[in-house]
C-alpha angles and dihedrals in degrees: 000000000000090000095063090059085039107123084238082086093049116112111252095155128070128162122175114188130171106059148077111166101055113056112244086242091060087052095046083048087049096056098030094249126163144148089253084068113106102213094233084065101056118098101205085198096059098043089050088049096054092041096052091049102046091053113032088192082094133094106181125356119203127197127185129179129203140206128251090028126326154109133194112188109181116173120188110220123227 
């Protein structure tokens, strides 16, 4: 049980692609992503969701998560 709240699980890689007229910490805002985030606890689905709604540039938004730590968030602009 401990492993799961280990700071191996803590999110130490973001990458944000797909975009250069809205910052990647706009986007991060967007989707509620930080580096206090354990990677078990992220729902891809949701962050894509949020992200999508709050900027209409984008076509499609994709979010995948990885264990150990990281993140990868690609929208596909209109």
């Amino acid at each position: 049980m401990c492993f799961l709240f280990s700071s191996y699980l803590k999110l130490k890689t973001i990458e944000v692609e797909g975009n250069n007229q809205i910052t990647k910490e706009e986007i991060l805002e967007a989707g509620n992503i930080n580096n206090n985030l354990r990677t078990w606890s992220i729902k891809d689905d949701e962050i894509q969701n949020n992200i999508k709604s709050r900027f209409d540039i984008f076509k499609s938004v994709t979010v995948k998560s990885k264990l150990p730590s990281s993140i990868k968030s690609a929208g596909r602009r209109v």
